[in-house]
PyMOL Python script that loads the backbone (N, CA, C, O; Angstrom):
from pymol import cmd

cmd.read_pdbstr("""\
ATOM      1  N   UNK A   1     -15.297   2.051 -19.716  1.00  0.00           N
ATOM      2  CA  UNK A   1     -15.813   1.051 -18.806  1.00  0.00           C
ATOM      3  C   UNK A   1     -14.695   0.108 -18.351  1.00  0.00           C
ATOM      4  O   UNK A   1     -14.700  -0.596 -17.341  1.00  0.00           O
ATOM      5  N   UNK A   2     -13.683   0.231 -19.330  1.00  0.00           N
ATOM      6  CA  UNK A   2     -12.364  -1.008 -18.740  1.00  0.00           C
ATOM      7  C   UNK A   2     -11.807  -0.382 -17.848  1.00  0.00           C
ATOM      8  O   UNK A   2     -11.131  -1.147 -17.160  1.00  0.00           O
ATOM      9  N   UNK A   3     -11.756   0.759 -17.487  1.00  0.00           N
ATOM     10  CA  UNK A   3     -10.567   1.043 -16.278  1.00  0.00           C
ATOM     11  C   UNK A   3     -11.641   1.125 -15.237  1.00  0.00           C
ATOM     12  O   UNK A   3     -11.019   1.263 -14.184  1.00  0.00           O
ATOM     13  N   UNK A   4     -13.189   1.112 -14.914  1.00  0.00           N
ATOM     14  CA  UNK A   4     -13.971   0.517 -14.413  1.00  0.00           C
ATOM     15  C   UNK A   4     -13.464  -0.743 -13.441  1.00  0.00           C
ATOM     16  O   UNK A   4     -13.134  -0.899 -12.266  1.00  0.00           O
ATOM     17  N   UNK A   5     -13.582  -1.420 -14.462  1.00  0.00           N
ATOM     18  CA  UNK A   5     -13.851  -3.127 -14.086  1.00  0.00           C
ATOM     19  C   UNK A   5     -12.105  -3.396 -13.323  1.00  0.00           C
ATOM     20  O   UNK A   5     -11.760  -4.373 -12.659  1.00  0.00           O
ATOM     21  N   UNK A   6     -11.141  -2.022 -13.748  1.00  0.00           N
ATOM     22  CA  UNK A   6      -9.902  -2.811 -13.241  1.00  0.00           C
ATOM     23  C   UNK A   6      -9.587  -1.986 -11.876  1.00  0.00           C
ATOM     24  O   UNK A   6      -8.595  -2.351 -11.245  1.00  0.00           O
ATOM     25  N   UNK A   7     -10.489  -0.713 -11.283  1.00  0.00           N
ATOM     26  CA  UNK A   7     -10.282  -0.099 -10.392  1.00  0.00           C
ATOM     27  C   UNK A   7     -11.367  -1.261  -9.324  1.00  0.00           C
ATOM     28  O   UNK A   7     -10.962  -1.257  -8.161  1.00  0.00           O
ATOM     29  N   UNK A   8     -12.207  -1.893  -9.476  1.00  0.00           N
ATOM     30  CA  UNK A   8     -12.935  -2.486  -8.562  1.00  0.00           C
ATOM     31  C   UNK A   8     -12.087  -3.902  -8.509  1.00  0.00           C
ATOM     32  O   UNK A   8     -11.855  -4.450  -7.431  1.00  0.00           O
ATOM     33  N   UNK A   9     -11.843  -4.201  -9.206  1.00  0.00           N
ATOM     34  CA  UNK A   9     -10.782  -5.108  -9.431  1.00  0.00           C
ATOM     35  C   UNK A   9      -9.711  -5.223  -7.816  1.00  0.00           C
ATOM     36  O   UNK A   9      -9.791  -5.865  -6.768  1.00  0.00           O
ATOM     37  N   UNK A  10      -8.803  -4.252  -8.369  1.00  0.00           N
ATOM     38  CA  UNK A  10      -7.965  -3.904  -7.447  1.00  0.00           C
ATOM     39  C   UNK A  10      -9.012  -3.697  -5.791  1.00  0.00           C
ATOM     40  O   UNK A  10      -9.247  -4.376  -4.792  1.00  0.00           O
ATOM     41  N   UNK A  11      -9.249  -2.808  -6.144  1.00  0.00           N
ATOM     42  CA  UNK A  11      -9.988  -2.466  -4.793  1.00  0.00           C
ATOM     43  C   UNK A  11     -10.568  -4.192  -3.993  1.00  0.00           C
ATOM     44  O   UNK A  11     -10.268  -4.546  -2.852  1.00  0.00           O
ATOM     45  N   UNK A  12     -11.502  -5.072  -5.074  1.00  0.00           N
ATOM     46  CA  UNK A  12     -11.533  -6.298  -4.384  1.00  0.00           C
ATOM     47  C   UNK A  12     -10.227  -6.575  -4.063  1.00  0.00           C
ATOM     48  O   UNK A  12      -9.738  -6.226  -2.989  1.00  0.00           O
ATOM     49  N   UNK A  13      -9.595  -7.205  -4.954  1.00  0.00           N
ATOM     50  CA  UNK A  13      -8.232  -7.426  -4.280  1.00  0.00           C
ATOM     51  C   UNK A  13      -7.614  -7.068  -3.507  1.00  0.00           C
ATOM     52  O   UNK A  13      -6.642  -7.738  -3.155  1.00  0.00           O
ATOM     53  N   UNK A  14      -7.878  -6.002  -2.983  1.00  0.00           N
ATOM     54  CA  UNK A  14      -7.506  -5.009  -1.729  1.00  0.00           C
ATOM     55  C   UNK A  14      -7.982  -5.879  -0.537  1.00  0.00           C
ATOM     56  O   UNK A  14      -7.624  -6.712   0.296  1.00  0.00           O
ATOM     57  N   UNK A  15      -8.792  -5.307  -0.898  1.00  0.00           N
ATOM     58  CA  UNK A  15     -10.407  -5.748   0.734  1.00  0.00           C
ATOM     59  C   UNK A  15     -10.004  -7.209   0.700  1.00  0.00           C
ATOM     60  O   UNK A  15      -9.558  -7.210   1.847  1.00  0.00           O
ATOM     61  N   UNK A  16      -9.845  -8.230   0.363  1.00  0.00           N
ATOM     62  CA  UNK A  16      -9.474  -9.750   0.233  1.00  0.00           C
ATOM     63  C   UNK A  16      -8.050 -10.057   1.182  1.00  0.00           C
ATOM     64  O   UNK A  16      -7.849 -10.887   2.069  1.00  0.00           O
ATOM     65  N   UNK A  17      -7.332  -9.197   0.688  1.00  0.00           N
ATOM     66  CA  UNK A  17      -5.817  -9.188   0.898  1.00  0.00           C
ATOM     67  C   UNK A  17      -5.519  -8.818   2.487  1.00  0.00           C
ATOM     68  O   UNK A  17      -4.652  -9.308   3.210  1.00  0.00           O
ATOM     69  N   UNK A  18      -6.371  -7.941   2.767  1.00  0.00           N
ATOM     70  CA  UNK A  18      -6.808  -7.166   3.941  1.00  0.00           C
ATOM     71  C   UNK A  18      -7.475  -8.360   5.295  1.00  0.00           C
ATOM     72  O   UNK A  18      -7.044  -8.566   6.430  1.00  0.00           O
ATOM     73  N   UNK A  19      -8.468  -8.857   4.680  1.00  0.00           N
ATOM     74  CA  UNK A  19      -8.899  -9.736   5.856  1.00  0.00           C
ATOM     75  C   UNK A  19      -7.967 -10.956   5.564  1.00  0.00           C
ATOM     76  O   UNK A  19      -7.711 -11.561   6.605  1.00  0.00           O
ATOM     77  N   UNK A  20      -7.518 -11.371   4.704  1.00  0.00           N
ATOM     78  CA  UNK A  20      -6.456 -12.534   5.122  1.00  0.00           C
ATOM     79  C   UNK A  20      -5.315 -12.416   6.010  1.00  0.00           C
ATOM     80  O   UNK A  20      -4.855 -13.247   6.793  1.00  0.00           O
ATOM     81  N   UNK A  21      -4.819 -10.849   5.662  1.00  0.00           N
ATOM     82  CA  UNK A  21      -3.698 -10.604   6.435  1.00  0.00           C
ATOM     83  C   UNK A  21      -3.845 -10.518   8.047  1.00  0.00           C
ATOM     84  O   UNK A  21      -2.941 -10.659   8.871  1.00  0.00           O
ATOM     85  N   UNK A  22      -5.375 -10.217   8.314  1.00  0.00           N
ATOM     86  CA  UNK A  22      -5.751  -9.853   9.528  1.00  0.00           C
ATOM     87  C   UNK A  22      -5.828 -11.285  10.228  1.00  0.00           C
ATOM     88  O   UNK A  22      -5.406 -11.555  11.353  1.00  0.00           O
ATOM     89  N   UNK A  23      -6.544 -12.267   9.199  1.00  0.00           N
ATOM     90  CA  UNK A  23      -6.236 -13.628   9.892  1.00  0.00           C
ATOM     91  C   UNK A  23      -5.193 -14.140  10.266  1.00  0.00           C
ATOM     92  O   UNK A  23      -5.084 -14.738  11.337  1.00  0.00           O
ATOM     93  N   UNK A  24      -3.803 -13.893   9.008  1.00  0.00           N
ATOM     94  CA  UNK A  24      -2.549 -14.621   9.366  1.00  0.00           C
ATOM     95  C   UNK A  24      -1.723 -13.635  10.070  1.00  0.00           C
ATOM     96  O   UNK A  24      -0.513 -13.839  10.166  1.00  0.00           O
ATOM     97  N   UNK A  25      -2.370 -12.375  10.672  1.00  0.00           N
ATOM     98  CA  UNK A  25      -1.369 -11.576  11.927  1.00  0.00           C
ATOM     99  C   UNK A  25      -0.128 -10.960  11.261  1.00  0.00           C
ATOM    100  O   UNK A  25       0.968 -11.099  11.803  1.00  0.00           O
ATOM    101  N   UNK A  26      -0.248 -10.328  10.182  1.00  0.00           N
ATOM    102  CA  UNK A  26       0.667  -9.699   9.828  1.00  0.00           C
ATOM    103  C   UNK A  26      -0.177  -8.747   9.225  1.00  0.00           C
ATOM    104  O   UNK A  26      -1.384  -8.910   9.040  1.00  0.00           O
ATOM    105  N   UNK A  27       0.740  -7.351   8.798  1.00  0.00           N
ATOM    106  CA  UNK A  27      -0.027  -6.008   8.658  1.00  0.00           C
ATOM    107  C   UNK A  27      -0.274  -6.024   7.025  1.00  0.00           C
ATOM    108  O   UNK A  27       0.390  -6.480   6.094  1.00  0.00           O
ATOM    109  N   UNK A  28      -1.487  -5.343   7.100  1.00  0.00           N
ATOM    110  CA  UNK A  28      -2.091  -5.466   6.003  1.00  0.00           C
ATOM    111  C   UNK A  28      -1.504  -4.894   4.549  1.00  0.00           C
ATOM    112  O   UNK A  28      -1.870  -5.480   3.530  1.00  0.00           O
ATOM    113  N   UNK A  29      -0.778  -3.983   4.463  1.00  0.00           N
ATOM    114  CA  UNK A  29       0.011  -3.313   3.846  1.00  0.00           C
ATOM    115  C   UNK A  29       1.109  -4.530   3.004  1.00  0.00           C
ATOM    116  O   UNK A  29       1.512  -4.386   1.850  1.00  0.00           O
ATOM    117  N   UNK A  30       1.426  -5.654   3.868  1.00  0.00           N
ATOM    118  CA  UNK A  30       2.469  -6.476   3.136  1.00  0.00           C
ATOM    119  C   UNK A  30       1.543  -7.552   2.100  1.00  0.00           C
ATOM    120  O   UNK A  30       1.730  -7.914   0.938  1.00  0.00           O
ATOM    121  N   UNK A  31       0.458  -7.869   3.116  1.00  0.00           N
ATOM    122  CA  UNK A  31      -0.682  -8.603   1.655  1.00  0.00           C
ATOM    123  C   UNK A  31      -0.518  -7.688   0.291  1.00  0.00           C
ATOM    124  O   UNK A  31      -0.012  -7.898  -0.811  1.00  0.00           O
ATOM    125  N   UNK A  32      -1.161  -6.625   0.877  1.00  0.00           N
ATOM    126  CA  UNK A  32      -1.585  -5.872  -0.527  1.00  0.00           C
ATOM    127  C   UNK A  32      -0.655  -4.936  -1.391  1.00  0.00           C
ATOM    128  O   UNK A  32      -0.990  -4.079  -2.208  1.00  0.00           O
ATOM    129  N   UNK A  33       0.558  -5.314  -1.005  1.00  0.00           N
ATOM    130  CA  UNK A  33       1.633  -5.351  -2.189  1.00  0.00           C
ATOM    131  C   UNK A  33       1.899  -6.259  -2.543  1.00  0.00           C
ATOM    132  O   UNK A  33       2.424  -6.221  -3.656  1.00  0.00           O
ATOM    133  N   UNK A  34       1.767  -7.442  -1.996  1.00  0.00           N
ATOM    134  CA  UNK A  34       1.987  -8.863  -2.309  1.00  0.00           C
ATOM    135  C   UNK A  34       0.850  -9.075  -3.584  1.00  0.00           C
ATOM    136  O   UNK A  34       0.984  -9.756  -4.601  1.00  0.00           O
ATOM    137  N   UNK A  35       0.054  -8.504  -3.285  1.00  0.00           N
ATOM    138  CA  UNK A  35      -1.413  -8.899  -3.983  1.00  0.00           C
ATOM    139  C   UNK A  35      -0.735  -7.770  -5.864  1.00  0.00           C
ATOM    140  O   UNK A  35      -0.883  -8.010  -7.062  1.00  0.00           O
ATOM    141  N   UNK A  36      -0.121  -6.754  -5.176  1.00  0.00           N
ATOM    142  CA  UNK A  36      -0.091  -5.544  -6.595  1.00  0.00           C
ATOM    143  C   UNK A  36       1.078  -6.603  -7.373  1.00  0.00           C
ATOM    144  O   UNK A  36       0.952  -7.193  -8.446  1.00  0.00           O
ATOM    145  N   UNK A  37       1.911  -6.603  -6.688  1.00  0.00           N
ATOM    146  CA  UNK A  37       3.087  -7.501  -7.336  1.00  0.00           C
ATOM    147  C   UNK A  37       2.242  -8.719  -8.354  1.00  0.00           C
ATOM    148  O   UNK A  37       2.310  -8.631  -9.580  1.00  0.00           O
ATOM    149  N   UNK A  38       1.488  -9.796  -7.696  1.00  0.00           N
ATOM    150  CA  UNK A  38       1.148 -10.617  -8.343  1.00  0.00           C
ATOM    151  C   UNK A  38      -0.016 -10.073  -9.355  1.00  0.00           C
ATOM    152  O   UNK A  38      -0.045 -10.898 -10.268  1.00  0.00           O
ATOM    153  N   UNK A  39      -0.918  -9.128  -9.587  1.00  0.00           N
ATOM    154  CA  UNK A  39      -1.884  -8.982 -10.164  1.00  0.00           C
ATOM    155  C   UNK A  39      -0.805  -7.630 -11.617  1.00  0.00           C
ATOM    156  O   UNK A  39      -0.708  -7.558 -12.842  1.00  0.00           O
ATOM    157  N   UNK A  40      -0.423  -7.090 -10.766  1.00  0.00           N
ATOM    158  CA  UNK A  40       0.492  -6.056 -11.713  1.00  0.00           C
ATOM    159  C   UNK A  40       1.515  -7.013 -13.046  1.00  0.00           C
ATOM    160  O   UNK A  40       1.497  -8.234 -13.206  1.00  0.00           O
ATOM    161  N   UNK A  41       2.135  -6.236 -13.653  1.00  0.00           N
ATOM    162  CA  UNK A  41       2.797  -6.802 -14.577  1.00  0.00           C
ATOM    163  C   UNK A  41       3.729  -7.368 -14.382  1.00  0.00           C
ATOM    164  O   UNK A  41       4.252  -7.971 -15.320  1.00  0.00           O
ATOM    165  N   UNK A  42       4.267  -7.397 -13.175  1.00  0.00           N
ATOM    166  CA  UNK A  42       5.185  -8.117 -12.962  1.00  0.00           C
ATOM    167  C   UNK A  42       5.385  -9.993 -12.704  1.00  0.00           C
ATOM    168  O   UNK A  42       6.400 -10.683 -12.616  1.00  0.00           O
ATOM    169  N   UNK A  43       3.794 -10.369 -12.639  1.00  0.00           N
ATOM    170  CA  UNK A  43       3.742 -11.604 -12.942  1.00  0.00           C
ATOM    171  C   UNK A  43       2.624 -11.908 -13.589  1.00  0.00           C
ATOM    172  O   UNK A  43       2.776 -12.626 -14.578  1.00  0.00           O
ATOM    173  N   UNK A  44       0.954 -11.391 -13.178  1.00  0.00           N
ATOM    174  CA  UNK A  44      -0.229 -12.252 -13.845  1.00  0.00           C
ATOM    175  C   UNK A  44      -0.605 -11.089 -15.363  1.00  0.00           C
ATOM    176  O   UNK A  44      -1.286 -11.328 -16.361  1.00  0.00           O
ATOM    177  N   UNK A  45       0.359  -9.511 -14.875  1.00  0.00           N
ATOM    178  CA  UNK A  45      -0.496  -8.956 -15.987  1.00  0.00           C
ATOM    179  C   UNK A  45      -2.004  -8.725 -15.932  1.00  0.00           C
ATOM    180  O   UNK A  45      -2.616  -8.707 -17.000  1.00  0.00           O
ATOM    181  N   UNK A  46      -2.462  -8.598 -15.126  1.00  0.00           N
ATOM    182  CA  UNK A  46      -3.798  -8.168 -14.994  1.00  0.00           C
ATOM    183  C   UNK A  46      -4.320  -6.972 -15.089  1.00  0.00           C
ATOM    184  O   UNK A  46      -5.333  -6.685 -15.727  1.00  0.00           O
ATOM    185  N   UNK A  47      -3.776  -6.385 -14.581  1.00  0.00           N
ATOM    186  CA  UNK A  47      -3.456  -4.573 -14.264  1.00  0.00           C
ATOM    187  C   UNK A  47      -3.234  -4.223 -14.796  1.00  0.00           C
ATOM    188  O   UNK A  47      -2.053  -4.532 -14.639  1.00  0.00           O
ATOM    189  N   UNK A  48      -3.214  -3.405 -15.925  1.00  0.00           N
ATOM    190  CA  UNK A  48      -2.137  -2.496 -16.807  1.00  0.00           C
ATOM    191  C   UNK A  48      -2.463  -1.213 -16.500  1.00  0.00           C
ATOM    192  O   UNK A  48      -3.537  -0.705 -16.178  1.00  0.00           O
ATOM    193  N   UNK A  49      -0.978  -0.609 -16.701  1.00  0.00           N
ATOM    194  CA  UNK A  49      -0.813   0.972 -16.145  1.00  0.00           C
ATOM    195  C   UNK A  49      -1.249   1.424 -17.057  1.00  0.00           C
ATOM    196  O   UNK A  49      -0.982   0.905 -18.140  1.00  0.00           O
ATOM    197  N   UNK A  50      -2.009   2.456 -16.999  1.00  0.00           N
ATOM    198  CA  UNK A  50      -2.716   3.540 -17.625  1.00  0.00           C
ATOM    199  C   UNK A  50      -2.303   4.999 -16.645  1.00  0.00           C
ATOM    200  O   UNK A  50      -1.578   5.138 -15.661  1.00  0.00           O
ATOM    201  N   UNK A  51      -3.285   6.122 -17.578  1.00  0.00           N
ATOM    202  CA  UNK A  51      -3.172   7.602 -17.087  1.00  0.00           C
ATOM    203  C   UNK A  51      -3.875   7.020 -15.509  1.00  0.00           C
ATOM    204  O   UNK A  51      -3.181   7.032 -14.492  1.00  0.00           O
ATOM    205  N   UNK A  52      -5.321   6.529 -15.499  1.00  0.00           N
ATOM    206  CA  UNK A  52      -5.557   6.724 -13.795  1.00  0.00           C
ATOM    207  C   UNK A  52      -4.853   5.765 -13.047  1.00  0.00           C
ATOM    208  O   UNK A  52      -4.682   5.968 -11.845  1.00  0.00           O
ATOM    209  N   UNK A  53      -4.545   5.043 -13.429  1.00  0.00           N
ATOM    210  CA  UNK A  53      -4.435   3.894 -12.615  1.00  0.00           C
ATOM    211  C   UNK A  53      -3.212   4.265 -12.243  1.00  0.00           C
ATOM    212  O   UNK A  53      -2.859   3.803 -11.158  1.00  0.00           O
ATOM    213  N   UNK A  54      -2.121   5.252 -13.038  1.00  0.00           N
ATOM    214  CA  UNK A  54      -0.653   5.791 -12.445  1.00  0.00           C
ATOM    215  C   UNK A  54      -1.123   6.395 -11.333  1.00  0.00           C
ATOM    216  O   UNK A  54      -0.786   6.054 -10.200  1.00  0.00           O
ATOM    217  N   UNK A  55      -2.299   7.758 -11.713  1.00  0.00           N
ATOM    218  CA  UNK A  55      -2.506   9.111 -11.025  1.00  0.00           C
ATOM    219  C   UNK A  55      -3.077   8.642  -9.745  1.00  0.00           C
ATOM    220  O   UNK A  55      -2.680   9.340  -8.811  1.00  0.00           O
ATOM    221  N   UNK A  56      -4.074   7.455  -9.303  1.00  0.00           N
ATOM    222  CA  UNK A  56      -4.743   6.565  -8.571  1.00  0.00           C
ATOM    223  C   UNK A  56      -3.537   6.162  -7.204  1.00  0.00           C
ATOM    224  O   UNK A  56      -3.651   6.268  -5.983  1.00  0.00           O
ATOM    225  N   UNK A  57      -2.318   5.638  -8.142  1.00  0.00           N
ATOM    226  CA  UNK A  57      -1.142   5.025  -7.642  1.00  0.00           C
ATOM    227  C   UNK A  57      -0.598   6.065  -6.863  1.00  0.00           C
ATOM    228  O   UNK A  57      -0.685   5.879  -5.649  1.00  0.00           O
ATOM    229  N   UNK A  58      -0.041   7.145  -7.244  1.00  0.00           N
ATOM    230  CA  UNK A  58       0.719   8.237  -6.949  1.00  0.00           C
ATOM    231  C   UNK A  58      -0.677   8.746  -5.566  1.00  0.00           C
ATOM    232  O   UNK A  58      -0.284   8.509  -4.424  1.00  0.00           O
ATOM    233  N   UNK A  59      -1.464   9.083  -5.612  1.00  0.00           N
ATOM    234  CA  UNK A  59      -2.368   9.225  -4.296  1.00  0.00           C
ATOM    235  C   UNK A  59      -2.002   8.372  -3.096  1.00  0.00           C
ATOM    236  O   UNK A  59      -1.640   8.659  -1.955  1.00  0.00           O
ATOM    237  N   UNK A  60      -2.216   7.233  -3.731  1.00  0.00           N
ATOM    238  CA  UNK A  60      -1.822   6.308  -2.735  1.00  0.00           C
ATOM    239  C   UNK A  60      -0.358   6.332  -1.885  1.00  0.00           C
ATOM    240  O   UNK A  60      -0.213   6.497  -0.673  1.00  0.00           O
ATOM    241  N   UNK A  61       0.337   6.186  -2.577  1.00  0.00           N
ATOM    242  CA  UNK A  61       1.938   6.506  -2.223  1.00  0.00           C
ATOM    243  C   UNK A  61       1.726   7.946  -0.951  1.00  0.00           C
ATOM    244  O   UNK A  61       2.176   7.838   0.190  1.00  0.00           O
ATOM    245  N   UNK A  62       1.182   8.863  -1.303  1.00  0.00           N
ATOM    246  CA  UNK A  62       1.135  10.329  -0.856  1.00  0.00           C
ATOM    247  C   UNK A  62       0.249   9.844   0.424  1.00  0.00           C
ATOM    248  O   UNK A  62       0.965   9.757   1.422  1.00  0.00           O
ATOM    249  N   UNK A  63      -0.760   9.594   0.604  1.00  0.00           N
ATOM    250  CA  UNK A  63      -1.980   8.742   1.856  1.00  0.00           C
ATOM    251  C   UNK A  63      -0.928   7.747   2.297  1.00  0.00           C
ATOM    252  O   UNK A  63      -0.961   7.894   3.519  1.00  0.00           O
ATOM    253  N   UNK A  64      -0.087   6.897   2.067  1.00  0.00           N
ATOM    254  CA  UNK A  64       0.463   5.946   2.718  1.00  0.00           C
ATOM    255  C   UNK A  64       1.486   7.065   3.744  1.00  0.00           C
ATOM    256  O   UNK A  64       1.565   6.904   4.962  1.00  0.00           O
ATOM    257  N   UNK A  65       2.013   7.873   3.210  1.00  0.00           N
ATOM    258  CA  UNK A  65       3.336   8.190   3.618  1.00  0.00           C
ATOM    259  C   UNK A  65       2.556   9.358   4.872  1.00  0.00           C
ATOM    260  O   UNK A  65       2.910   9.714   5.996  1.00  0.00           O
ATOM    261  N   UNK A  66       1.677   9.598   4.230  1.00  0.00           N
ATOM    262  CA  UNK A  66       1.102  10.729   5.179  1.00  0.00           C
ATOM    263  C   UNK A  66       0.674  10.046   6.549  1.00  0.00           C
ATOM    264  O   UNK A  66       1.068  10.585   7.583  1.00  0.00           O
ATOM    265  N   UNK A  67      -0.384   8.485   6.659  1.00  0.00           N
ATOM    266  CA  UNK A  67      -0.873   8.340   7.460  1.00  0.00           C
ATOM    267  C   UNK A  67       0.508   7.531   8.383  1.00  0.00           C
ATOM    268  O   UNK A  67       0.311   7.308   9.578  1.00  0.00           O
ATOM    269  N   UNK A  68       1.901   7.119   7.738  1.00  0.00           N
ATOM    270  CA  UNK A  68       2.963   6.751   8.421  1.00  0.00           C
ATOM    271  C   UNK A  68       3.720   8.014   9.512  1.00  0.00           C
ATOM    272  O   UNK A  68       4.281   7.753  10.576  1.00  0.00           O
ATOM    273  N   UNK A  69       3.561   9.300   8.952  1.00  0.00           N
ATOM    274  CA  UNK A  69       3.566  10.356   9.764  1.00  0.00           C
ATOM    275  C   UNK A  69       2.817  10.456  10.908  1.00  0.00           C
ATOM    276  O   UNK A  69       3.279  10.747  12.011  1.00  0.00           O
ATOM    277  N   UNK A  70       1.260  10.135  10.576  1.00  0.00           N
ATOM    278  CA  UNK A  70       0.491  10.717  11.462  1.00  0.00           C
ATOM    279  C   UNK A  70       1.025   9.173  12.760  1.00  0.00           C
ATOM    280  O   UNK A  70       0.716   9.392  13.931  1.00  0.00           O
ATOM    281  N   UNK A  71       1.660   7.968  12.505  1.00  0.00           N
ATOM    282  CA  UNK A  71       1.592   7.058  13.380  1.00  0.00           C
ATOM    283  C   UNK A  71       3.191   6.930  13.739  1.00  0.00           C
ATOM    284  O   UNK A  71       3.702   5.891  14.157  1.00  0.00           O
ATOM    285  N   UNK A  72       3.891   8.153  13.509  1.00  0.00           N
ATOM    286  CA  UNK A  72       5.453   8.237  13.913  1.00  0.00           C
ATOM    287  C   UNK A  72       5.168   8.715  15.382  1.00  0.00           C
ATOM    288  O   UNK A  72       4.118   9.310  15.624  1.00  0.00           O
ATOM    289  N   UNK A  73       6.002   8.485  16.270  1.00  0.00           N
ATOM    290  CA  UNK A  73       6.289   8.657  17.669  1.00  0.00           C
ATOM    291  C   UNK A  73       7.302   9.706  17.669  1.00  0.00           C
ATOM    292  O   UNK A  73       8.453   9.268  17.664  1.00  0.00           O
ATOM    293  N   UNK A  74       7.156  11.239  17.676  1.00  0.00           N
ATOM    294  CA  UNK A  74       8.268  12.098  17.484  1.00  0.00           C
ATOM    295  C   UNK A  74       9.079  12.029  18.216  1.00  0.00           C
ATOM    296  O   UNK A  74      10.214  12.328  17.844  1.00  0.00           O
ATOM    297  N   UNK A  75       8.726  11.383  20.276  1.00  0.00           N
ATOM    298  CA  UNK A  75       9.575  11.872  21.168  1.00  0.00           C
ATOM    299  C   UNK A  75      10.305  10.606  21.228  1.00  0.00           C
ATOM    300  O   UNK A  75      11.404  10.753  21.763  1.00  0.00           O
ATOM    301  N   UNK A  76       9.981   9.079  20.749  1.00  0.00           N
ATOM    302  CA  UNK A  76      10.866   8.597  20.765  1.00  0.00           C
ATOM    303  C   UNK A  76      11.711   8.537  19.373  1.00  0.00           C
ATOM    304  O   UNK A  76      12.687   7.797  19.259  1.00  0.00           O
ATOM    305  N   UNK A  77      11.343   9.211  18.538  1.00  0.00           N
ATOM    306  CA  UNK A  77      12.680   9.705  17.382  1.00  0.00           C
ATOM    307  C   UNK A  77      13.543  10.851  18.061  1.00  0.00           C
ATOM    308  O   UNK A  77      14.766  10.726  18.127  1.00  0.00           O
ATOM    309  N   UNK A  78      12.911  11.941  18.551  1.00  0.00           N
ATOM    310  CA  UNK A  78      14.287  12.387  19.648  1.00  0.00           C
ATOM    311  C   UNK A  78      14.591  12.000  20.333  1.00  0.00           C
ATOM    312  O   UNK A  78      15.765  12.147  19.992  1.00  0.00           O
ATOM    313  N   UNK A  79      14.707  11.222  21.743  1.00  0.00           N
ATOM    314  CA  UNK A  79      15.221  10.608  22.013  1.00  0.00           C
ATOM    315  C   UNK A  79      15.944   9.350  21.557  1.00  0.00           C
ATOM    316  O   UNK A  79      16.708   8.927  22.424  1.00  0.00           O
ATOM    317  N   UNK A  80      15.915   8.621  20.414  1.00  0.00           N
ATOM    318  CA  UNK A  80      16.833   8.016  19.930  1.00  0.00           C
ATOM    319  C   UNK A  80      17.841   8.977  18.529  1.00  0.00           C
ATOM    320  O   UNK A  80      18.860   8.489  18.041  1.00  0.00           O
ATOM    321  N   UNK A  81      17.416  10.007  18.205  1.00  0.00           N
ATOM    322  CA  UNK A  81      18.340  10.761  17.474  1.00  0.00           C
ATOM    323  C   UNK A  81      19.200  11.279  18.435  1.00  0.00           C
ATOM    324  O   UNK A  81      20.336  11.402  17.978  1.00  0.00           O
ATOM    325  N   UNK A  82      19.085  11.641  19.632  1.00  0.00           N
ATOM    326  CA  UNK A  82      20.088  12.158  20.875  1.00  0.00           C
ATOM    327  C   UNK A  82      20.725  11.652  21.089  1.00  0.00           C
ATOM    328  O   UNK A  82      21.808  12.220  21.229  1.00  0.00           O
ATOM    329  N   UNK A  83      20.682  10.203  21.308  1.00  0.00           N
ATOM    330  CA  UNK A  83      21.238   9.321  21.707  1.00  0.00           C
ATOM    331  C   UNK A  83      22.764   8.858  20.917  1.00  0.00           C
ATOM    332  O   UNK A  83      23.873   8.405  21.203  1.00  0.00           O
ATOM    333  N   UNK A  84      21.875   9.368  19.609  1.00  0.00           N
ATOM    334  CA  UNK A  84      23.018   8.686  18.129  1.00  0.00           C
ATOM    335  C   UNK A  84      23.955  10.179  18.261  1.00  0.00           C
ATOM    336  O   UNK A  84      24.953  10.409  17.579  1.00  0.00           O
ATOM    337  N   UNK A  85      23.405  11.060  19.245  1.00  0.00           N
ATOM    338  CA  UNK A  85      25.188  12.111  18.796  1.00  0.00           C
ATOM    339  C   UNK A  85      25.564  12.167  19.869  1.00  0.00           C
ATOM    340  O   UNK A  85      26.552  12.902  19.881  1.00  0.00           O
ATOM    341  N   UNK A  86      25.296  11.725  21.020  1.00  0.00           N
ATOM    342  CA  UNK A  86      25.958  11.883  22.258  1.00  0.00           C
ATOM    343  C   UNK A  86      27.518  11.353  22.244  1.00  0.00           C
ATOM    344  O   UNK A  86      28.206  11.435  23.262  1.00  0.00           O
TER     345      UNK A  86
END
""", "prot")
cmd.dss("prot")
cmd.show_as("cartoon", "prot")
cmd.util.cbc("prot")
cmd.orient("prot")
């Protein structure tokens, strides 16, 4: 039931992090590392890494990087990779 209470946890903290960022106009992604940093061990300790909460993590990483693909602009990466060997 504890890795329960710390996956909804996060997830609030997510969704929170999310509409603030939307208020103060910056992308949501920088809240909610802002939010992992402070809730993670690196300052409040709230979080502790476990088996899901790594395996949880590692998804995420994989969905972040994927949906940064799906929002890459290929033709202006060739055209500015052309540019850099001309």
């Amino acid at each position: 039931m504890h890795i329960l209470l710390e996956i909804s946890f996060i997830l609030l903290a997510s969704v929170i992090a999310t509409v603030l960022s939307k208020k103060a106009g910056i992308p949501a992604i920088v809240c909610q590392l802002f939010v992992g940093i402070i809730l993670g061990p690196a300052l409040l300790n709230v979080v502790h890494e476990g088996e899901v909460i790594h395996f949880l993590s590692e998804v995420g990483v994989i969905l972040l990087m994927f949906i940064a693909g799906l929002e890459a602009h290929f033709d202006l990466l060739k055209n500015t990779s052309s540019l850099a060997y001309s």
